[in-house]
N, C-alpha and C positions, 0 to 999 in steps of 0.2 A: 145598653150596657150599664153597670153600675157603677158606680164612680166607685177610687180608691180612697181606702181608709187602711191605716195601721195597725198594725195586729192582730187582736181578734178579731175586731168589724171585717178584718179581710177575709177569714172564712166565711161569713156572707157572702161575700162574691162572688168565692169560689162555689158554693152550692150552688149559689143564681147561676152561673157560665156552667157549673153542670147539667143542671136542670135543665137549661135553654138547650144544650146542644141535645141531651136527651129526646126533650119535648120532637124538636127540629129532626133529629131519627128517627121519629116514631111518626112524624107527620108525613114523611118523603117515603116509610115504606108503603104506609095506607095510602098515598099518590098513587106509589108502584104498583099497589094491588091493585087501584082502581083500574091504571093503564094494562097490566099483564101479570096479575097474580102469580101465575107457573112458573115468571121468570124472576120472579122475586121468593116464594118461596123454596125453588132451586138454588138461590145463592145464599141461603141464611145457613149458619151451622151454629150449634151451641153443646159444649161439651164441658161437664161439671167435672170436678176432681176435687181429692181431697190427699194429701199430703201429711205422713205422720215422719217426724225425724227425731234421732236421739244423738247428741251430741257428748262424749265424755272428755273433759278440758280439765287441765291442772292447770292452769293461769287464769282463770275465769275474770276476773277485776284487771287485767292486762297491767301487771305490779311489777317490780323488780324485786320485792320484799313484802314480805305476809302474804305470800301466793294461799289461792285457796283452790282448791279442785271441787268441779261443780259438774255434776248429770244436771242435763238442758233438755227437755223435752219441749218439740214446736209441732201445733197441729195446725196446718193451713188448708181450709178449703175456699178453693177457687175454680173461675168459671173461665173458658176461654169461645170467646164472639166472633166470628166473622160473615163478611157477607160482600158477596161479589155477584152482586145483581146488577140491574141495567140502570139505576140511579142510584144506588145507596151501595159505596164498598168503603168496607168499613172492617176496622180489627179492635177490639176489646181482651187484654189477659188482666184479672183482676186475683188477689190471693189477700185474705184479713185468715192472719196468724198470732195465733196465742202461744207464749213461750212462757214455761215454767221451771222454775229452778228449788230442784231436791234438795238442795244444802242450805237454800233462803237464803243464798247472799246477795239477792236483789229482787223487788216485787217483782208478782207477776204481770206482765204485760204486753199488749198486742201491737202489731204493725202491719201497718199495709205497704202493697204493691202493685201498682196500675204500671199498665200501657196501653196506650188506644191513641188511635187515628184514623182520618178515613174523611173521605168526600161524599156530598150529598146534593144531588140536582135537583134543586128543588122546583124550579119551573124549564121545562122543557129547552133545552138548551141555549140560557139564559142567566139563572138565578142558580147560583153555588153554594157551599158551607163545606169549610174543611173545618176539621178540629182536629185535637190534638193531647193527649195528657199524659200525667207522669205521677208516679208518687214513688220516692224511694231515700233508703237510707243516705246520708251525705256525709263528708266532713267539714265539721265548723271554720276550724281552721288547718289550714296546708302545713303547721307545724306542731297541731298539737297530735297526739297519740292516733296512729294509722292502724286498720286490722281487717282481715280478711272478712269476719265474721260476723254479721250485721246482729247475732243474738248474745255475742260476750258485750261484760259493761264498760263501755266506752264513753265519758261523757265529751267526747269530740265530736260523736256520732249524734246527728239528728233527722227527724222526716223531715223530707219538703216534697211540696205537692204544688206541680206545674202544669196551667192549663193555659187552652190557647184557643180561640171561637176564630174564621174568620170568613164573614159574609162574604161574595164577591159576584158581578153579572158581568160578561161580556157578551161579544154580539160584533156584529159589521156593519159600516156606516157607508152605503153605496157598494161599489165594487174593488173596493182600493183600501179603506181604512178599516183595520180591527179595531177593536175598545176594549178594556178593562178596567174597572174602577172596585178597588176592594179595600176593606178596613178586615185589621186585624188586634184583634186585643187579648194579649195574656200578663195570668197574673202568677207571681208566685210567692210563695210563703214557707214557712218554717219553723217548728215547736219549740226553738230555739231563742229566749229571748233575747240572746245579746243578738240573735241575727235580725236583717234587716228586709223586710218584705219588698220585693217592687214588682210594679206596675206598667207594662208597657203597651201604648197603643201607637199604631200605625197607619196610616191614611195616603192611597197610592192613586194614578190615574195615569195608565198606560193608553198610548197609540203607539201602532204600529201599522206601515202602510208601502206600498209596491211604489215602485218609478218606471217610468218609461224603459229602463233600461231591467230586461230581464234581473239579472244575479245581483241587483244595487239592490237595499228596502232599505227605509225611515226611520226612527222610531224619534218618539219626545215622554219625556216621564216628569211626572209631580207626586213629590215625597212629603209627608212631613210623618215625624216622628217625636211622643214623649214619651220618656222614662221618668217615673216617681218613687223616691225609693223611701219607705215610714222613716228610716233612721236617719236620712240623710237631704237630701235638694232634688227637683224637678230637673228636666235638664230638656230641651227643645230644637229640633234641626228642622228647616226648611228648607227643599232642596226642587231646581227645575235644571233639566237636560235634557240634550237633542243630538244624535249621532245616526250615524249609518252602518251600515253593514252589508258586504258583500262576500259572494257565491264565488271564492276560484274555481271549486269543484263542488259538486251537492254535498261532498263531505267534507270540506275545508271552509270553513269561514271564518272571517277577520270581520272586524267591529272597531270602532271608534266614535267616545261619547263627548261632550263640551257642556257645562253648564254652571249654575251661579249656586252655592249653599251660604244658608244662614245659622249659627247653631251658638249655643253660649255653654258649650261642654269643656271649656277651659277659660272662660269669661260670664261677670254676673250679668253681662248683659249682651243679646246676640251680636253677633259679627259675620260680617260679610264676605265670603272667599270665593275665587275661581275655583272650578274642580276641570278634571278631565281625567277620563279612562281609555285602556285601548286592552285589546285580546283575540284571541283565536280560539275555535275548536277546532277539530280534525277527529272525527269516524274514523280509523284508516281501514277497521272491520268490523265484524260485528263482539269481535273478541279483545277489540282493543280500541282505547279512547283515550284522546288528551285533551286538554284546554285546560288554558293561562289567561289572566287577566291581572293589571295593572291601574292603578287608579290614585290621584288624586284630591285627598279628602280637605274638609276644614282644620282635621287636628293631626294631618301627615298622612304618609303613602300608607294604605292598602293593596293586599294582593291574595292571588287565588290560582293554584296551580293546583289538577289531576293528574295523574296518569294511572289508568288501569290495563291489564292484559294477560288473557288466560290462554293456555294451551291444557293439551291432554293430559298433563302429568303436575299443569304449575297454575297458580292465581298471586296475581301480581296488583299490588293498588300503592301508590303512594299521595299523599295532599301535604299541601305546603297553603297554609290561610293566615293571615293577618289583615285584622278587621276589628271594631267596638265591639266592646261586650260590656252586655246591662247585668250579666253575671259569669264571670271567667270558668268555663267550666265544671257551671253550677251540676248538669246532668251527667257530667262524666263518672265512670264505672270503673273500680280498679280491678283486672281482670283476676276470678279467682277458678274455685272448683266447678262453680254452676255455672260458669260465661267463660272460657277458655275463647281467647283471640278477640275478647273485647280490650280497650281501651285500655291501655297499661297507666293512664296518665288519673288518679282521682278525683281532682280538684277540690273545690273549697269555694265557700261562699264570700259576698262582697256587697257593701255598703254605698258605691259611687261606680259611675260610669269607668270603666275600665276598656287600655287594647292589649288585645292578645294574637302572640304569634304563637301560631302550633302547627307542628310536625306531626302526621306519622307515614309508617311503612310497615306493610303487612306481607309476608310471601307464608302461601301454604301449598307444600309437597304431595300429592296424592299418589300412593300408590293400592295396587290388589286389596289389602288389609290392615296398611298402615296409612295415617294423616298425619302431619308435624306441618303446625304451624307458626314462623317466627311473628314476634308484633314487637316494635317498637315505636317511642315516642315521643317525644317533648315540649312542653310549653312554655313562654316566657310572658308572664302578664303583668302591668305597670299600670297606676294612676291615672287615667286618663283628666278626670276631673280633681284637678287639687282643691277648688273653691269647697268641697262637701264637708261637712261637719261628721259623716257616717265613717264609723272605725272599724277596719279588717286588716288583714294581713297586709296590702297593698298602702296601710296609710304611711307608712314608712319605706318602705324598699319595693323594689321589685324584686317579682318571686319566681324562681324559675324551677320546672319539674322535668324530670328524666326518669323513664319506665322503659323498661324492655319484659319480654315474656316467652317463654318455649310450652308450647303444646305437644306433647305425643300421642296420640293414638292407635291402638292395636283393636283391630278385632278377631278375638279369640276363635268364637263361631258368629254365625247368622246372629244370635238373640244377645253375646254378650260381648262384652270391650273392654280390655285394660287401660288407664289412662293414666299419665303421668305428665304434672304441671309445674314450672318454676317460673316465679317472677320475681323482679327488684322495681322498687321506685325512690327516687330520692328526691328529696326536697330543698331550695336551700335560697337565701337572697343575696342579695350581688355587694349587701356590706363585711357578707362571710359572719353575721352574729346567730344564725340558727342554720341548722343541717339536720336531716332528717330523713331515713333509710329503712326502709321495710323491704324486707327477704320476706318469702315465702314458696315453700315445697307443698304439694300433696302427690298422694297416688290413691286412685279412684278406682275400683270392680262395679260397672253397671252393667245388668241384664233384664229382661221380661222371664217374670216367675207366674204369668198367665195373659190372657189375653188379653185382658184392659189395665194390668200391673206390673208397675217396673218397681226393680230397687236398686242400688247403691251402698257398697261400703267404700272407707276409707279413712287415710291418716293423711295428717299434714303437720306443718311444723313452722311457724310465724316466729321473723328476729328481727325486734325493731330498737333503731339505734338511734339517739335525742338524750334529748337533756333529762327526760323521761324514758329510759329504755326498759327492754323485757326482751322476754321469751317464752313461745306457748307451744307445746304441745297435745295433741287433740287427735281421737279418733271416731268418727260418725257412720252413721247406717240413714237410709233413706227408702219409702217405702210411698207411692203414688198411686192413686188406683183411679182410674177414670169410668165414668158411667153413662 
């Protein structure tokens, strides 16, 4: 792996951790051909597309005063990957879009759009590789100017691009002890220069192992963990535990862990803490799941609670986590026209080791020809590391978010759907000196106008209230054609 470096030298890395995971795909499927060709090129699919959009906005500079109205034309072509072979499953959606503006009130210029993940066996049930990546628009900071629309000028708005490699081999030692031993290394970055790039690697060594007693098993783990962040401090945790876990029923289990951490995430120099964890799962069917866990860290409680459960007519999920974060939801998505029931919560980028507590809850209604799905959210994230020099939102307060979102959908016929979407997020820190409120309406017409082409019209209408407020009205068409 390549070591970190600050800013630009970081896009280095990020190419090398591209490359490698590439190379490493491309070598596990020529494996797979060796082993059973038919089943590998049965699980590959690859489907090109390209993407023409017209956007017409009267706020385009997102202004309170000197509004200027701007035609946005975006042409994106992209590819979308996957593969569900007998070694290599794996999902690739890529999209490099060029947006240009008729009125010139801003160059022209392109953006990208990754997602990809996906596992790779690289020696016969043994030798692994997950990875992982991201690239997409963000907000700099959780109070400066929020907006649905990643092509008006927003200078709040930046790329960042999130990659993640991570080797790993297990295997069984006798008839009683599993293994696992895996490292994990991601990096991320941002074209943002007040932001601050970091660097995290990972280094783990699981057993897990049976007892004399059917429903009792073992387990011992060795962690260590660094985050580097360009703008700010290194930060180091080492960590060994040892717990157990028992079977009430094959779908009830309780867990209890005991062990020692060292970490200097709130000191310049490491310190020595007990930790201890305890929790449950419970299967109760194949339509509904719960598990909680509870745990004692070096820098205070962490916790982790699910619950999902679906019937004929409902989907139901809730999570409840608090946990460190090397970036406070740095990948979060404010849900808009193209992601309806994603993440109402958008986050914002961060300079130092930070915790975050976050909520949400999702229910969606299904009925014959109508979907309505509610999403709501919250998160609360704070300082973890005061010792850092790196400045964001967090170096003074905590910053707390609230989102909620209504989806409706109608289908008209078979080929087309009425959509209608509202969300609020607000922003705001616990000394009450910034608040920050983004409303947003659209109503959406998509159908297929042939058999590899869909399209899209629609209007919406964004009202964002700060110490910088607006108001933008916009009406778009959308036109995809796949080959």
């Amino acid at each position: 792996m390549c070591s970190y470096l600050p800013k630009k030298p970081i896009q280095m890395c990020i190419v090398r951790l591209s490359v490698a995971g590439v190379l490493a795909w491309v070598s596990a499927s020529a494996y797979g051909q060796e082993a059973d060709s038919s089943d590998v090129m049965r699980g590959w699919s690859i489907v090109p597309r390209v993407t023409i959009a017209e956007t017409f906005t009267d706020n385009v500079a997102l202004v309170n005063s000197g509004r200027q109205a701007e035609q946005i034309t975006e042409i994106s072509p992209g590819v979308r990957i996957t593969s569900d072979g007998s070694r290599v499953k794996a999902y690739l959606d890529y999209a490099l879009s060029g947006v240009a503006y008729a009125q010139n009130s801003s160059p022209n210029r392109s953006q990208n759009a990754l997602n990809t993940f996906g596992s790779i066996e690289a020696l016969d049930q043994w030798l692994y590789l997950d990875f992982s990546g991201a690239i997409s628009q963000q907000s700099i900071s959780a109070f400066g100017t929020q907006s649905s629309d990643e092509k008006l000028i927003n200078p709040n708005k930046t790329e960042v691009a999130s990659y993640r490699v991570s080797p790993y081999f297990r295997g069984r030692l006798g008839s009683m002890v599993n293994y696992e031993a895996r490292y994990s290394r991601t990096l991320t970055h941002s074209n943002a220069s007040e932001a601050s790039g970091v660097a995290t690697s990972d280094s783990a060594v699981y057993l897990r192992g049976d007892t004399a007693f059917r429903s009792l098993n073992w387990s011992s783990n060795v962690n260590r963990q660094v985050i580097d962040y360009s703008a700010g401090r290194s930060t180091e945790a080492d960590s060994v535990d040892a717990g157990l876990s028992y079977s009430v029923t094959p779908q009830f289990i309780v867990f209890a862990n005991a062990g020692r951490e060292s970490s200097n995430y709130t000191s310049f120099d490491k310190q020595f803490y007990n930790t201890h964890s305890f929790g449950a799962s419970w299967f109760l069917t194949e339509r509904t799941r719960f598990s909680v866990s509870q745990a004692r860290r070096s820098f205070g409680e962490t916790h982790s609670l699910m619950f999902e459960h679906r019937t004929a007519l409902t989907v139901w999920k809730i999570t409840d986590t608090q946990d460190i974060s090397a970036a406070p939801s740095q990948t979060g998505i404010l849900a808009n026209d193209t992601n309806p029931g994603a993440p109402v919560i958008s986050g914002f980028l961060s300079s130092a080791v930070s915790q975050q507590h976050r909520q949400d809850l999702s229910l969606t209604l299904l009925g014959i020809r109508d979907t309505v799905t509610f999403v709501a959210g919250g998160s609360e994230n704070r300082r973890l590391d005061t010792i850092s020099s790196g400045i964001d939102d967090l170096s003074t307060s905590m910053v707390r978010q609230l989102g909620f979102s209504v989806d409706y959908l109608h289908r008209l016929t078979p080929d087309y759907s009425l959509e209608l979407f509202g969300s609020q997020q607000r922003t705001f820190d616990l000394l009450g000196l910034q608040d920050a409120t983004l409303y947003l309406v659209n109503i959406k017409l998509t159908g297929t106008v042939g058999r590899y082409t869909t399209a899209s019209v629609g209007a919406r209408r964004s009202v964002f209230n700060s110490v910088t407020s607006y108001d933008e009205s916009a009406i778009f068409c959308n036109l995809t054609m796949q080959f």
